[in-house]
C-alpha positions as CSV (number, residue, x, y, z in Angstrom):
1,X,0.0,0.0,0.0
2,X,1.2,3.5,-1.0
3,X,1.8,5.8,1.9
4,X,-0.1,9.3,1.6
5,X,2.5,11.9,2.1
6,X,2.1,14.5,5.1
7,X,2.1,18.0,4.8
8,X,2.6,21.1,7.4
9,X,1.1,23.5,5.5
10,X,-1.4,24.0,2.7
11,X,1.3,26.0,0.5
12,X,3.6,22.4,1.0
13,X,0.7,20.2,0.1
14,X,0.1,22.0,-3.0
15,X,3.7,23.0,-4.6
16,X,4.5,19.3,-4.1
17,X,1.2,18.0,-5.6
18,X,2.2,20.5,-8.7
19,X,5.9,18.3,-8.7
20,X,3.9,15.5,-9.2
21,X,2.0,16.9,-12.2
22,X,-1.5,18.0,-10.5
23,X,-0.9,21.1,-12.5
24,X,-4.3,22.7,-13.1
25,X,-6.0,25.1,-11.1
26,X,-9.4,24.0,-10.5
27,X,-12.4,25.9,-8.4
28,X,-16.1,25.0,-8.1
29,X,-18.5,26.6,-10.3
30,X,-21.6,26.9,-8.3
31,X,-24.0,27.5,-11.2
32,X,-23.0,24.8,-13.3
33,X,-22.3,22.2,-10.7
34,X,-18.8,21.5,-11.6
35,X,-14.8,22.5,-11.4
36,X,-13.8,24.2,-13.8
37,X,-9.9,24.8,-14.4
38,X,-9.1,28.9,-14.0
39,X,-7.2,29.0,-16.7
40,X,-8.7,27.3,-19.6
41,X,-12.4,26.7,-20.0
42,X,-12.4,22.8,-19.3
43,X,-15.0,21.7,-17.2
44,X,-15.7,18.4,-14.8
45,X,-18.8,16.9,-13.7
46,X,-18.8,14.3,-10.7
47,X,-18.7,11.9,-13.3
48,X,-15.6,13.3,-15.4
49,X,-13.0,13.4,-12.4
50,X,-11.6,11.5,-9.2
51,X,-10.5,12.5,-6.2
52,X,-6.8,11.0,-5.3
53,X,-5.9,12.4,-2.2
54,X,-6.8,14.5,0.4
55,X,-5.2,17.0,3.3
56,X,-6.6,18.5,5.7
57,X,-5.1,21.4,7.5
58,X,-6.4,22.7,11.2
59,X,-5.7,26.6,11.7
60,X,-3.8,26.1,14.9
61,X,-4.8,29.6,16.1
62,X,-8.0,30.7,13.9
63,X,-10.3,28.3,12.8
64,X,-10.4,30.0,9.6
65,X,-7.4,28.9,8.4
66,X,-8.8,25.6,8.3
67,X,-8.4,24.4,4.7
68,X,-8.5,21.2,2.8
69,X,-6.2,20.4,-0.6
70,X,-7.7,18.0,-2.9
71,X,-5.8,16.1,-5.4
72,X,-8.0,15.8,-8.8
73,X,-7.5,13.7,-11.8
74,X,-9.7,12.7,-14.9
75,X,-8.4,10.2,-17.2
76,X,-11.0,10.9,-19.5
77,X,-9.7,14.9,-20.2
78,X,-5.9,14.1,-19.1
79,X,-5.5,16.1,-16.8
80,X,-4.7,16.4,-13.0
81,X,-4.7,19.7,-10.5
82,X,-5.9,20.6,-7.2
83,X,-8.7,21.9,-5.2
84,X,-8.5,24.0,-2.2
85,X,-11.5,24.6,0.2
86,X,-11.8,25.3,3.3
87,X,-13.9,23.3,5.8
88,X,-15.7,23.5,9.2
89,X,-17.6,26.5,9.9
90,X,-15.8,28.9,7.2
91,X,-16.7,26.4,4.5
92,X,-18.0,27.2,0.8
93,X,-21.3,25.4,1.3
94,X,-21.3,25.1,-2.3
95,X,-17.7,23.7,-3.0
96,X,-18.6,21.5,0.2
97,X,-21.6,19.8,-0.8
98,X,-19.7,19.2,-4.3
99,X,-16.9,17.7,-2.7
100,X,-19.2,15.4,0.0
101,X,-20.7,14.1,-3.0
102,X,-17.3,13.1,-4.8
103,X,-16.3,11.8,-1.6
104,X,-16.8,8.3,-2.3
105,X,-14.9,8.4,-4.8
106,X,-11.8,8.9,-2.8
107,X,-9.3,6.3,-3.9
């Protein structure tokens, strides 16, 4: 079994995750019920993408630094990038309920 690596900080989690190709730059777009990569205009549904890892990160002293770093690929479009969110009580509802649904998906 492959070991996960661990991170100390969200800007660590995601420079190494772009070492390791997850390259794209994806957000949730609330109105179409998909991420969509900033800088292009591919688009995932649920069905289009997989989630590969994930890390979460407590704020130590705020809870709103709480964030979570999501590792995304699709085989169908070729591509792989990340997702950040953050989680608990600052949460994107939308990006949230999004990701809750994916979350079987986990590998």
């Amino acid at each position: 079994m492959e070991r996960k690596p661990s991170y100390e900080t969200v800007s660590e989690a995601v420079n190494d995750l772009i070492k390791r190709g997850y390259t794209t730059d994806f957000y949730v777009e609330a109105t179409k019920d998909c991420i969509v990569c900033r800088k292009s205009d591919l688009a995932l549904s649920a069905d289009d993408f997989v989630i590969d890892e994930v890390h979460r990160f407590e704020g130590e002293n705020d809870p709103g630094d709480s964030m979570i770093v999501y590792a995304i690929s699709s085989t169908k479009h070729d591509v792989k990038g990340v997702l950040t969110n953050a989680y608990g009580v600052y949460a994107d509802g939308v990006t949230s309920a999004i990701i809750s649904h994916l979350h079987k998906q986990i590998k």
